[in-house]
FIVO-272466 format. One record per residue (C-alpha): residue number from 1; residue in one letter; x, y, z. Coordinates in pm, 1 decimal. Each point is the difference from the previous one (the first is absolute). Layout:
<recs>
@tiza:NUM	drenpa:A	px:X	py:Y	pz:Z
...
</recs>
This chain:
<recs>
@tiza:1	drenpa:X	px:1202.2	py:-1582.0	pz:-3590.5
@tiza:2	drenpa:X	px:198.3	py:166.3	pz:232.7
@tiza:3	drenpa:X	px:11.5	py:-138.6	pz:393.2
@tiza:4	drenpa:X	px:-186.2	py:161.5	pz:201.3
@tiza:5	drenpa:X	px:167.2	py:172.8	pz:298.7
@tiza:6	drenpa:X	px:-49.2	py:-122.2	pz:353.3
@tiza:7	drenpa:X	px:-168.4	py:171.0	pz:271.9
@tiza:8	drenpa:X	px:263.7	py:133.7	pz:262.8
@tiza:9	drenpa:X	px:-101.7	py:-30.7	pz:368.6
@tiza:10	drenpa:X	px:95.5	py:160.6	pz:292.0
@tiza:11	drenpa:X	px:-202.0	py:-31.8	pz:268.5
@tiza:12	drenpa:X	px:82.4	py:30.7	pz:362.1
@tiza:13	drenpa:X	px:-250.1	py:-221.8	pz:129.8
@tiza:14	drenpa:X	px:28.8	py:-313.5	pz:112.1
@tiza:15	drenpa:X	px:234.2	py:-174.0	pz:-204.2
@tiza:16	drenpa:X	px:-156.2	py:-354.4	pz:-14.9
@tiza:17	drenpa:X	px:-319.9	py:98.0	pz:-67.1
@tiza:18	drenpa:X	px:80.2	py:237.3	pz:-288.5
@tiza:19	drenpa:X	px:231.7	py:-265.3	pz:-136.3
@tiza:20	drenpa:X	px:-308.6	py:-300.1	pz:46.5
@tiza:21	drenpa:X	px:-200.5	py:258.9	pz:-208.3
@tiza:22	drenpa:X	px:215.8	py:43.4	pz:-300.3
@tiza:23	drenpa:X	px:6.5	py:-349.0	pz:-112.6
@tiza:24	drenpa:X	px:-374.3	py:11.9	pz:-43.0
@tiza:25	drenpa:X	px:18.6	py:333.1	pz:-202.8
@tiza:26	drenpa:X	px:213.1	py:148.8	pz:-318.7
@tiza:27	drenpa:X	px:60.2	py:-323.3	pz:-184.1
@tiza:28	drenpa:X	px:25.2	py:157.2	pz:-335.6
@tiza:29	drenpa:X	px:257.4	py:207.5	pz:95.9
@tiza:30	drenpa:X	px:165.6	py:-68.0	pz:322.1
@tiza:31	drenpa:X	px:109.3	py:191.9	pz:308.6
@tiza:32	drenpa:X	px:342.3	py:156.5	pz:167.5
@tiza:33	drenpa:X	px:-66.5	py:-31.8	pz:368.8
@tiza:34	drenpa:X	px:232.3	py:217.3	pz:157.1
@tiza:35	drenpa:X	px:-39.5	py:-143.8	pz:360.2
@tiza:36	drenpa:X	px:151.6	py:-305.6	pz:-175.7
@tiza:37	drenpa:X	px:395.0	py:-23.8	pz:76.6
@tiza:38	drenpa:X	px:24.7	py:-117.3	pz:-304.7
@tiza:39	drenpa:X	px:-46.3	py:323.1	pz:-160.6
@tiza:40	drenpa:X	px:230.2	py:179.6	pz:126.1
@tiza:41	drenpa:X	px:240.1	py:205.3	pz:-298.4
@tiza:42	drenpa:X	px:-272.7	py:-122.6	pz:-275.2
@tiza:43	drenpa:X	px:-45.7	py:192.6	pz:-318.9
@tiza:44	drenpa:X	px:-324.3	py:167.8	pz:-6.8
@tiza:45	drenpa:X	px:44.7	py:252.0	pz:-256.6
@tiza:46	drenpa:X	px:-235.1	py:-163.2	pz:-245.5
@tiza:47	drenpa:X	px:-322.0	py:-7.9	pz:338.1
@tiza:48	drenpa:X	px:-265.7	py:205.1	pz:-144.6
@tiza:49	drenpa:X	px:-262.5	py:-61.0	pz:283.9
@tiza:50	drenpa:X	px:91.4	py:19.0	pz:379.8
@tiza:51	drenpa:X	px:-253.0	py:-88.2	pz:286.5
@tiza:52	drenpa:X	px:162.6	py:203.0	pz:276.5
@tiza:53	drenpa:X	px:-36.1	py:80.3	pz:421.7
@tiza:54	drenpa:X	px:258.3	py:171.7	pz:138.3
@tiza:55	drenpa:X	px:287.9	py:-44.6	pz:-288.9
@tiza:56	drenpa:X	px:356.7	py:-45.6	pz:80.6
@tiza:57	drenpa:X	px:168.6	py:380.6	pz:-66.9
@tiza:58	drenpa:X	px:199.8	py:-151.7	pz:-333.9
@tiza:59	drenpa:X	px:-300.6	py:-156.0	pz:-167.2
@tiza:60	drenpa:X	px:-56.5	py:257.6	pz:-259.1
@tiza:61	drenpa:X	px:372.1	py:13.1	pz:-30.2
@tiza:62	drenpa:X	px:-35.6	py:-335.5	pz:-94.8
@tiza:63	drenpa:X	px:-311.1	py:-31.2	pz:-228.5
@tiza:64	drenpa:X	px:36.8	py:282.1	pz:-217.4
@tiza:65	drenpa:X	px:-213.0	py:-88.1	pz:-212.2
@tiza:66	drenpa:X	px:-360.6	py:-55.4	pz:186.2
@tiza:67	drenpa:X	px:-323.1	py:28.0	pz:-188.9
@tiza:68	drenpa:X	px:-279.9	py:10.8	pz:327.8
@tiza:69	drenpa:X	px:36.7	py:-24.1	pz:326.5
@tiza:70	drenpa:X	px:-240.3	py:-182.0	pz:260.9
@tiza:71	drenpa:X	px:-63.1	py:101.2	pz:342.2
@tiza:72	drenpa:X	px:18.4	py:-305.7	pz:250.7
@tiza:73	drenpa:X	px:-273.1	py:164.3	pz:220.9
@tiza:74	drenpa:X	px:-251.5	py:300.3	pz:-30.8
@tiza:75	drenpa:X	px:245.6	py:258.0	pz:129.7
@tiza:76	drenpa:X	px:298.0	py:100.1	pz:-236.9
@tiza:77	drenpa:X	px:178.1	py:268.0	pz:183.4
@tiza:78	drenpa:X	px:281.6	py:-201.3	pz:6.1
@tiza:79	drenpa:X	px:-4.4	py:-14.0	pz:-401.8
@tiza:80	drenpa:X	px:-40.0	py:340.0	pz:-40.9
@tiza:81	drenpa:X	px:353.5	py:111.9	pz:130.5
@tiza:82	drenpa:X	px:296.3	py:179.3	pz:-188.7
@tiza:83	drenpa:X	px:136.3	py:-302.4	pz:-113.4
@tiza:84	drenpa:X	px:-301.4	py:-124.5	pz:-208.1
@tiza:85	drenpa:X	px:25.8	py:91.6	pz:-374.9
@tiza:86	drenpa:X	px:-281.9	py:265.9	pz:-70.4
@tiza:87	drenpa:X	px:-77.6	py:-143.8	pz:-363.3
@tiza:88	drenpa:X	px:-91.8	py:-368.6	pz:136.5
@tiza:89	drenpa:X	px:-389.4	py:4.0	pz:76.5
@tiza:90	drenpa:X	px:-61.7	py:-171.7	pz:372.7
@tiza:91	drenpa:X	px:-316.9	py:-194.4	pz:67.0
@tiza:92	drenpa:X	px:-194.9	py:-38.3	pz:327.0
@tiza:93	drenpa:X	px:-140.7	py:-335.5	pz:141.9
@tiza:94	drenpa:X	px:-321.0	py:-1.7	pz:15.6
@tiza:95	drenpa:X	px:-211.0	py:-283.9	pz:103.5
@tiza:96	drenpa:X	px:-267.8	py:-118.6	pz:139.6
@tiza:97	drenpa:X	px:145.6	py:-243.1	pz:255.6
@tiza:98	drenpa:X	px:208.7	py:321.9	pz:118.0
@tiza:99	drenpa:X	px:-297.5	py:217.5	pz:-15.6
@tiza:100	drenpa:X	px:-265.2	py:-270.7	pz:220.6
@tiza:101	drenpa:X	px:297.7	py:-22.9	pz:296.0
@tiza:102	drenpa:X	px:38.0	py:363.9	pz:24.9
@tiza:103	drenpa:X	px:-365.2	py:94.2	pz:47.1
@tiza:104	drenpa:X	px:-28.2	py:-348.3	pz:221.8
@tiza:105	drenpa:X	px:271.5	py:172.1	pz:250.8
@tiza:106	drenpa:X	px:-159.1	py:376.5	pz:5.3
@tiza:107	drenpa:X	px:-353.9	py:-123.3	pz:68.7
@tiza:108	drenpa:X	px:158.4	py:-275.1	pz:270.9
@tiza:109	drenpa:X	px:226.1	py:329.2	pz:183.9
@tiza:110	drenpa:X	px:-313.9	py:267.8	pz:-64.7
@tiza:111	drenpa:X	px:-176.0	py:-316.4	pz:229.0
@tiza:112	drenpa:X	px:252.7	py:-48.2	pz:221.8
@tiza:113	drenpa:X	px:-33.6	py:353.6	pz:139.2
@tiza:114	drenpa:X	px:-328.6	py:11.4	pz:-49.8
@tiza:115	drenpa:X	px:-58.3	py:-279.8	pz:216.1
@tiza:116	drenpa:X	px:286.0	py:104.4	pz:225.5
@tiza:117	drenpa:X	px:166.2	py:-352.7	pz:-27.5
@tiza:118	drenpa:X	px:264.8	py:117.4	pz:166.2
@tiza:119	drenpa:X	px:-179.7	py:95.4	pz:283.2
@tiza:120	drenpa:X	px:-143.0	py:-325.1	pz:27.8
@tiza:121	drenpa:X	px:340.5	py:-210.5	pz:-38.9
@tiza:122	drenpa:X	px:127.4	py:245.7	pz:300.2
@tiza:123	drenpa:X	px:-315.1	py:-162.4	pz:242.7
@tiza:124	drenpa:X	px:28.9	py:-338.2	pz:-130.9
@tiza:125	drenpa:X	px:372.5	py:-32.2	pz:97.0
@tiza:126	drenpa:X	px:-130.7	py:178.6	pz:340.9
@tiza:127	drenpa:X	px:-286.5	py:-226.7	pz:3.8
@tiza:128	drenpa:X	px:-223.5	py:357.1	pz:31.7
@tiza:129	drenpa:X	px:-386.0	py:-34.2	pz:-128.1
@tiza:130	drenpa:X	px:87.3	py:323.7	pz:-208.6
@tiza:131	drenpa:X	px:-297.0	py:262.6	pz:-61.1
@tiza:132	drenpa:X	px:-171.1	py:-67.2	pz:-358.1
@tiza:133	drenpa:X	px:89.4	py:196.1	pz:-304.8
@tiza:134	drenpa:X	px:-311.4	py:172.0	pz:-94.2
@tiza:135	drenpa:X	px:85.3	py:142.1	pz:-387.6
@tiza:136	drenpa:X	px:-149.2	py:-68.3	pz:-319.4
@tiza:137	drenpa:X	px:214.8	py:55.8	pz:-310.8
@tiza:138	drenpa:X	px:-247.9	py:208.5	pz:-120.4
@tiza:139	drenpa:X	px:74.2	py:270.3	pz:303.5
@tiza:140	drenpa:X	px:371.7	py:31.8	pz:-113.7
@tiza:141	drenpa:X	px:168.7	py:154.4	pz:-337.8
@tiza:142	drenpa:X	px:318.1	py:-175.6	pz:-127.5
@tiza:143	drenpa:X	px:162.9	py:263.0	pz:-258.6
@tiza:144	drenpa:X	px:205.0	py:-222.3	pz:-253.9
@tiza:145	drenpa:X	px:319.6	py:225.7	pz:-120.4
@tiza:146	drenpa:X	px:37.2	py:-127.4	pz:-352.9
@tiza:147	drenpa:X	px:-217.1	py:-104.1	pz:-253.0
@tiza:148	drenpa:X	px:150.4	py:-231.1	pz:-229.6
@tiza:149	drenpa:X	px:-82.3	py:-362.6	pz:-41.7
@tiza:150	drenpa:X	px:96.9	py:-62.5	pz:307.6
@tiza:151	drenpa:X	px:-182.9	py:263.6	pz:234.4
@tiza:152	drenpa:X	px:-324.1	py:19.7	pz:-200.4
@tiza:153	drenpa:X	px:-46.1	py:-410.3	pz:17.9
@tiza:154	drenpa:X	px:67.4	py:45.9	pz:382.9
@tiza:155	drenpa:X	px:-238.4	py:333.6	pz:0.7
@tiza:156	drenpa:X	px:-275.7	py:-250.5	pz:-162.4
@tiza:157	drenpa:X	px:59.4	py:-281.6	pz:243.7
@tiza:158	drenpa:X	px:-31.3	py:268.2	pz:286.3
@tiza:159	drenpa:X	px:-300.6	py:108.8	pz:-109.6
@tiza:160	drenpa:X	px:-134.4	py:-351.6	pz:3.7
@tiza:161	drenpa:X	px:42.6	py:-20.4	pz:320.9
@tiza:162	drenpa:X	px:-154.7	py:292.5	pz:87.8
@tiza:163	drenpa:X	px:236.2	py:297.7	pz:77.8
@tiza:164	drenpa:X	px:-47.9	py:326.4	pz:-119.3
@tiza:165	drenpa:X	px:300.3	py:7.5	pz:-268.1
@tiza:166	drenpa:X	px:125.8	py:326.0	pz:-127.2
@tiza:167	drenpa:X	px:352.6	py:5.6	pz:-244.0
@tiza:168	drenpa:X	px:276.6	py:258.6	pz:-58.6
@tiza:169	drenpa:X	px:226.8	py:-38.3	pz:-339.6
@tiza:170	drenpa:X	px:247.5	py:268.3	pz:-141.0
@tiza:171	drenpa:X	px:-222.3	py:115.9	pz:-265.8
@tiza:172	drenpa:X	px:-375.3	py:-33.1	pz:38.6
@tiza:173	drenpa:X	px:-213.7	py:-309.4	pz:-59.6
@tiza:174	drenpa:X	px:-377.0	py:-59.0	pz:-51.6
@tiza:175	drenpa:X	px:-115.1	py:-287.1	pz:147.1
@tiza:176	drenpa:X	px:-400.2	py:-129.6	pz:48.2
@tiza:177	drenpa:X	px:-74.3	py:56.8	pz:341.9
@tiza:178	drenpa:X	px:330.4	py:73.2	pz:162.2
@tiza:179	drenpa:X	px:102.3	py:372.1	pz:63.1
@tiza:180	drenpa:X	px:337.8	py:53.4	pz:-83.9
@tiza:181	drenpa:X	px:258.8	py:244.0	pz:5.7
@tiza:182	drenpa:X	px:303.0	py:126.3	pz:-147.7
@tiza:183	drenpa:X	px:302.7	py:165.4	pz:100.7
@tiza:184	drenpa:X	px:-78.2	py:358.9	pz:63.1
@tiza:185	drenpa:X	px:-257.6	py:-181.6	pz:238.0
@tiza:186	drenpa:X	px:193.2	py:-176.6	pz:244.2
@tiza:187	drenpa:X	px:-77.1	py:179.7	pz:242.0
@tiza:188	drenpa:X	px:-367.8	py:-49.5	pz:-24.4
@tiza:189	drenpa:X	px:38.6	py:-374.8	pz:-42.6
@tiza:190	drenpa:X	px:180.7	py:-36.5	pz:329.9
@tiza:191	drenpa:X	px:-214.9	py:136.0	pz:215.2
@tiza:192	drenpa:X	px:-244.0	py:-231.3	pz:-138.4
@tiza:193	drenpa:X	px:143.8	py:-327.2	pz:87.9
@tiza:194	drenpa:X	px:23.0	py:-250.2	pz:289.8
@tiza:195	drenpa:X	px:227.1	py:-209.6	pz:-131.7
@tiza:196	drenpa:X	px:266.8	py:81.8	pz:-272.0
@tiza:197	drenpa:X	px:50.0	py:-243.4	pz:-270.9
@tiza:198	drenpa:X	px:392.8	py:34.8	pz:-149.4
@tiza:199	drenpa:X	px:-5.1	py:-148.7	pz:-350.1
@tiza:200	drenpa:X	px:215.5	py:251.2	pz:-178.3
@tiza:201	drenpa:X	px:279.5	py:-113.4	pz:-202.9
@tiza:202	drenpa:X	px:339.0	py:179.1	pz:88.6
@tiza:203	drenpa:X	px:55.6	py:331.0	pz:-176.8
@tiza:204	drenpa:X	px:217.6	py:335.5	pz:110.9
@tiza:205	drenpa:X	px:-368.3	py:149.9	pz:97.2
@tiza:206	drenpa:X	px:-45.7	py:-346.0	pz:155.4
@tiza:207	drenpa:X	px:294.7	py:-14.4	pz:231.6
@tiza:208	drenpa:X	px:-32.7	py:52.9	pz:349.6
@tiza:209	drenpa:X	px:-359.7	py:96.1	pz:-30.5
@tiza:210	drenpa:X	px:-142.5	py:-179.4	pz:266.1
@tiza:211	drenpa:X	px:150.6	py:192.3	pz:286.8
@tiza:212	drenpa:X	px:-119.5	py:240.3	pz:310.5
@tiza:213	drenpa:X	px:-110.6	py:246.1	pz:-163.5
@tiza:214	drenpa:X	px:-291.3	py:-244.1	pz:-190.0
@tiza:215	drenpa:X	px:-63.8	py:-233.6	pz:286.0
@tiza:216	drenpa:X	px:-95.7	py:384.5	pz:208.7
@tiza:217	drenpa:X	px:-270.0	py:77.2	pz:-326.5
@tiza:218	drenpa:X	px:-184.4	py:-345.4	pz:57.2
@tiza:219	drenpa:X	px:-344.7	py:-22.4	pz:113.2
@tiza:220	drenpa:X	px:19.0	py:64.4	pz:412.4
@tiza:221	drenpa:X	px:-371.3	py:-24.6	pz:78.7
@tiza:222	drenpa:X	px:-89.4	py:-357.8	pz:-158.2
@tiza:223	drenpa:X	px:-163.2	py:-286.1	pz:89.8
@tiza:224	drenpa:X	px:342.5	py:-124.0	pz:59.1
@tiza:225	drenpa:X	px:76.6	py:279.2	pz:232.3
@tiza:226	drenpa:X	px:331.8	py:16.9	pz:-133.3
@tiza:227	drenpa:X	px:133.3	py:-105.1	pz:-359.1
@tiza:228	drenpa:X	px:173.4	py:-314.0	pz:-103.2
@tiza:229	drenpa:X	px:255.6	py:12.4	pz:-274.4
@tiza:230	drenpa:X	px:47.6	py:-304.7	pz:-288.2
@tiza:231	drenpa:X	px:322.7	py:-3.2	pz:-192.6
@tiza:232	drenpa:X	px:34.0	py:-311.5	pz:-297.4
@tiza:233	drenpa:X	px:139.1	py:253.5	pz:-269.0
@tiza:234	drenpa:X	px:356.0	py:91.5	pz:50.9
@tiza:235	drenpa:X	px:238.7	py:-12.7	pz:320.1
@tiza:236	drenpa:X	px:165.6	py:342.1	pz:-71.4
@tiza:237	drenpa:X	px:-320.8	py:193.3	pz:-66.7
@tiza:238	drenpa:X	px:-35.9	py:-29.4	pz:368.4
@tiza:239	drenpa:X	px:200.5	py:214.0	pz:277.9
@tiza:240	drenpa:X	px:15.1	py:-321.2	pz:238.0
@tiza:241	drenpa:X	px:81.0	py:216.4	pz:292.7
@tiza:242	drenpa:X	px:-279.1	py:262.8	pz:-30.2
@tiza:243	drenpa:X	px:-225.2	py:-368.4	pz:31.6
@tiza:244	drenpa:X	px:162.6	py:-92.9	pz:318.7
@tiza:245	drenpa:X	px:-47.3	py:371.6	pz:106.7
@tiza:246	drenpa:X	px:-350.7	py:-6.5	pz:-67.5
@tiza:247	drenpa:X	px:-93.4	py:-272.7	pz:144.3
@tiza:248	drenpa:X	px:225.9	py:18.0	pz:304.2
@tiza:249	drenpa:X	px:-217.8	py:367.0	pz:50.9
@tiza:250	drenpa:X	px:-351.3	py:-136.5	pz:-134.3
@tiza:251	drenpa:X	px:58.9	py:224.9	pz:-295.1
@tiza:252	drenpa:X	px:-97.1	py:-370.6	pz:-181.3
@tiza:253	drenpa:X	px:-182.8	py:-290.9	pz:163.5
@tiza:254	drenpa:X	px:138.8	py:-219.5	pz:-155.8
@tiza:255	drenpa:X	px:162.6	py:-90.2	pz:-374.3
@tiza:256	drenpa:X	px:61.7	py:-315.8	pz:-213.0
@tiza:257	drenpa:X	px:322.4	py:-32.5	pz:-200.0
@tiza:258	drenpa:X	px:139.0	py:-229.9	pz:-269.0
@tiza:259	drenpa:X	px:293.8	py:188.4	pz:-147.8
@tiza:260	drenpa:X	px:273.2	py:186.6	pz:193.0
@tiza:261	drenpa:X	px:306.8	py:262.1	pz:-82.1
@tiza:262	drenpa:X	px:225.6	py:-294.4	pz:78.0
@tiza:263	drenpa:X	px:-134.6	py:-367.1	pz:-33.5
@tiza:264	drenpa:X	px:24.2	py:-242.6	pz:146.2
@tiza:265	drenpa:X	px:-124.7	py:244.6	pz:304.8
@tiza:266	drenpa:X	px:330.6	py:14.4	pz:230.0
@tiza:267	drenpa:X	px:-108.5	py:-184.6	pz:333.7
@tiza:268	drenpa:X	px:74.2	py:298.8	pz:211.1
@tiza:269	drenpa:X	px:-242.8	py:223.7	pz:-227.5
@tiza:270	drenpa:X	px:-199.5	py:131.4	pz:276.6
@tiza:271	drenpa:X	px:-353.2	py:-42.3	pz:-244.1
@tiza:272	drenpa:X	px:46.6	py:-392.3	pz:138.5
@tiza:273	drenpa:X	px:-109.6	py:101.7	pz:359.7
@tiza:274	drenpa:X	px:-278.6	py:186.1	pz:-80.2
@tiza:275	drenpa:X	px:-372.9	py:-85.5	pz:110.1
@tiza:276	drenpa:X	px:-238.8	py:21.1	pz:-296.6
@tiza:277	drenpa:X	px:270.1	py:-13.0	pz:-261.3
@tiza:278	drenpa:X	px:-6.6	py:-315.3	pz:-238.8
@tiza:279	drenpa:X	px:303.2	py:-85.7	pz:-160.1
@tiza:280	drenpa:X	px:-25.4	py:-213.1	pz:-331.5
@tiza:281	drenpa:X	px:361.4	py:-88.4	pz:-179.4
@tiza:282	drenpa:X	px:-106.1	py:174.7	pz:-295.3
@tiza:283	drenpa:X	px:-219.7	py:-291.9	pz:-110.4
@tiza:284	drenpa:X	px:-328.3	py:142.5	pz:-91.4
@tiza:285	drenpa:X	px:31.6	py:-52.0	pz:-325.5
@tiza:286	drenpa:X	px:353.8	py:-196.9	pz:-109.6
@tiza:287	drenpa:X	px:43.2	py:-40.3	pz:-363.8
@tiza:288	drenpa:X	px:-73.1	py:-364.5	pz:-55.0
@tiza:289	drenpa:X	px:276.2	py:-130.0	pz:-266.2
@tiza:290	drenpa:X	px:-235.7	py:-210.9	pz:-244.8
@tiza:291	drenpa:X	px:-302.9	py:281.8	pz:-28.5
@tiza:292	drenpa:X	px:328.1	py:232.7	pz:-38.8
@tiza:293	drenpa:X	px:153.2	py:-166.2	pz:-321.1
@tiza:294	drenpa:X	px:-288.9	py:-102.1	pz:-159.7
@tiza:295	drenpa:X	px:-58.0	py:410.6	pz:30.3
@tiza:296	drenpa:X	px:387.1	py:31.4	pz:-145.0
@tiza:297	drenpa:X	px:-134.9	py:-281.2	pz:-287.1
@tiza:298	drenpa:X	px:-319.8	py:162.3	pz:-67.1
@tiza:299	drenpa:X	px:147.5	py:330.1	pz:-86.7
@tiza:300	drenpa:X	px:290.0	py:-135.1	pz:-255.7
@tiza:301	drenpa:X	px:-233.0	py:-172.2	pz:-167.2
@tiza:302	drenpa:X	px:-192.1	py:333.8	pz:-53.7
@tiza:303	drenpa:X	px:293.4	py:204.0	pz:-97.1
@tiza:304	drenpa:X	px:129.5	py:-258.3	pz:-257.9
@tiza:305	drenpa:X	px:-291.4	py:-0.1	pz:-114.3
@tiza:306	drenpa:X	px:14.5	py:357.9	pz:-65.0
@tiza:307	drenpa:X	px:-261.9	py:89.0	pz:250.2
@tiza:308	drenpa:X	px:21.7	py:243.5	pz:280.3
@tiza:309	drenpa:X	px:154.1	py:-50.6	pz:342.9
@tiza:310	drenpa:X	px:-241.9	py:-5.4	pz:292.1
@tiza:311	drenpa:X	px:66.1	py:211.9	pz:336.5
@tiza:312	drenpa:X	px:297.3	py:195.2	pz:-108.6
@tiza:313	drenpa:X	px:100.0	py:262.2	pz:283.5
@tiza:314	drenpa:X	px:105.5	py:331.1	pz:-62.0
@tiza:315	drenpa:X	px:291.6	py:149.9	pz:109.8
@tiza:316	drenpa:X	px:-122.7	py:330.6	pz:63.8
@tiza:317	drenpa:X	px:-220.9	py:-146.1	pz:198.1
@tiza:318	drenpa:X	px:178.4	py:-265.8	pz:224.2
@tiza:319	drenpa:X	px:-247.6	py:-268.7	pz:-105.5
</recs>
């Protein structure tokens, strides 16, 4: 029987924990941890699987020869570049671990603002006995841009807690009891909404989207008065200018953001300053290493097994 090839990582995460988390997975075969100096210069011409976040420019240069390849996190723009073979399938990471922490941090920022937390840190540090906030979930309409795992798990959880939920997705979806729209309907769906939920994954239609132009279609006459914006999808879908613009002109109330054009978020980035804005160092949802490869395990076992892959993206698509 012929040995079985190992698993080639490269993963810019942290580099202890990712190497803690292979010696617990891929025993059969083994791993090539490129963070490892050890690496460095090593044949990998006979890798047929790669788990992969942010590759070094020469990998594919260097594996030739790749069957799959795994995406460290739930985005994959950075897979889908020039340099990536078109022939070799990629796979997404999906998981439930993933899923659970993003949907925990959009309900937590829809609360925050709903709530006006802010507001309320502001008098504490003043020691102010601040005026109450009077809302109900239920009198404000969160519309959730993207309905993939991801966005219709945090739609759900939304729901729960009583806002009105309403989604947008490229093409059309039918979902029980949320109205949805698509992308001839934009318009429509943004002058619905109190607070905008950002869950897109990155895309040429994608880019810059978030900018002046949307923030002025957003729902002015609210229960929020003015509307708040939530960003956990992808830093350059967002025009991070236009969002200090709006809020510096009450355009926006507020906004919550976990991803950035450039992170780590320089520390003269004027978006630190801001009142109402919560920064989050794109944590809402990290990949978690040993959910990750028992994903990466789970789906070589089906496809030597002659099974199909699960959550392959298309490339026409961008996800």
């Amino acid at each position: 029987m012929p040995a079985q090839s190992p698993v080639l990582v490269d993963l810019k995460f942290n580099p202890e924990s990712v190497a803690k988390a292979l010696k617990s997975f891929f025993a059969d075969r083994g791993s090539i941890n490129l963070a490892d100096p050890a690496t460095k210069g090593v044949d990998l011409s006979h890798v047929d699987y790669a788990l992969l976040w942010k590759p070094d420019a020469d990998l594919y240069r260097r594996a030739p020869n790749l069957k799959v390849i795994f995406s460290g996190g739930a985005g994959v723009d950075s897979l889908i570049t020039a340099a990536t073979p078109l022939d070799i399938p990629i796979v997404r990471f999906v998981d439930r671990s993933l899923t659970v922490r993003m949907s925990e941090w959009v309900v937590l920022q829809c609360l925050m603002h709903l709530r006006d937390v802010s507001g309320h840190f502001r008098h504490q540090r003043k020691r102010v006995w601040g005026r109450p906030a009077g809302l109900e979930a239920r009198d404000v309409t969160v519309g959730v841009m993207g309905l993939g795992v991801l966005g219709l798990d945090a739609a759900a959880k939304l729901k729960i807690m009583g806002f009105d939920v309403i989604g947008w997705s490229r093409q059309k979806k039918q979902i029980e009891g949320m109205e949805t729209f698509d992308a001839g309907e934009l318009d429509a769906f943004l002058a619905k909404t109190d607070i905008l939920v950002g869950l897109l994954p990155l895309t040429p239609e994608t880019t810059g989207l978030y900018n002046a132009s949307l923030f002025s279609k957003l729902r002015r006459n609210g229960a929020l008065g003015k509307p708040v914006f939530i960003n956990a999808g992808r830093g350059k879908s967002q025009i991070q200018a236009d969002i200090v613009s709006a809020i510096e002109t009450g355009i926006l109330g507020g906004a919550s953001l976990d991803v950035f054009e450039v992170e780590p978020l320089p520390a003269d980035d004027p978006l630190w300053g801001l009142e109402n804005v919560v920064i989050t160092p794109h944590d809402a949802a990290v990949s978690e290493e040993y959910s990750l490869m028992r994903h990466v395990e789970e789906q070589i076992a089906r496809f030597e097994g002659g099974e199909p892959l699960q959550y392959l993206v298309d490339r026409s698509l961008g996800y």
